[in-house]
C-alpha positions as a printed Julia matrix, in Angstrom:
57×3 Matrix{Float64}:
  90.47   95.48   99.96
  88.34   98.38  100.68
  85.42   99.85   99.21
  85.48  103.4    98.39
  82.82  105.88   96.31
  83.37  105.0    92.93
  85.77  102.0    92.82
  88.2   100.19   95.89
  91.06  100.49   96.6
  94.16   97.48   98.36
  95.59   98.91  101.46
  99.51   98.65  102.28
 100.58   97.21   99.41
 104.15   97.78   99.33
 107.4    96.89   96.57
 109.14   94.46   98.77
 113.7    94.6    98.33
 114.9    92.72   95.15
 111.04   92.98   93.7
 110.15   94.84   90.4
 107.1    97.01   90.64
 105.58   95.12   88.57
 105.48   91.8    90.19
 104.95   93.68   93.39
 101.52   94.36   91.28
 100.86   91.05   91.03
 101.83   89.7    94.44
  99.79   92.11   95.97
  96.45   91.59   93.35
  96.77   87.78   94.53
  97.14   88.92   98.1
  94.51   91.09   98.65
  91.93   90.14   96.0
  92.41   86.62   95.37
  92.86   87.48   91.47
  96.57   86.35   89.24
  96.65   88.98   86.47
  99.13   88.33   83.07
 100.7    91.23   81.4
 100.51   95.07   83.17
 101.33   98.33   80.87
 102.15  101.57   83.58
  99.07  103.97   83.51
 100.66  106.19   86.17
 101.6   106.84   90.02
  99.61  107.52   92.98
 100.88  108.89   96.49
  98.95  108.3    99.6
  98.1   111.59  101.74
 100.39  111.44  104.69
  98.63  109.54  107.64
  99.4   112.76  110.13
  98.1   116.05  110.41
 101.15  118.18  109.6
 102.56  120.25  112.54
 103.02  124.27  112.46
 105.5   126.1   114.09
């Protein structure tokens, strides 16, 4: 888990095959914080800024 201004934030968390998004939620909450959590409501999606600079042609 990192620390970042204003809150943290897990690293590669990812939905494994066969795994709901949901209990990826809670496998990776376990994982990386040490925390089980009960029941999860959607509050919305985040994407990650690509790792790479883009390229220009």
């Amino acid at each position: 888990m990192a620390h970042t201004r204003g809150g943290c934030c897990c690293r590669e968390g990812k939905v494994e095959f066969g795994e709901s998004a949901h209990d990826a939620a809670r496998r990776e909450t376990v994982e990386e914080s040490g925390f089980e959590v009960g029941e999860l409501s959607r509050l919305g999606c985040t994407r990650s800024a690509p790792r790479t600079a883009p390229t220009t042609s």
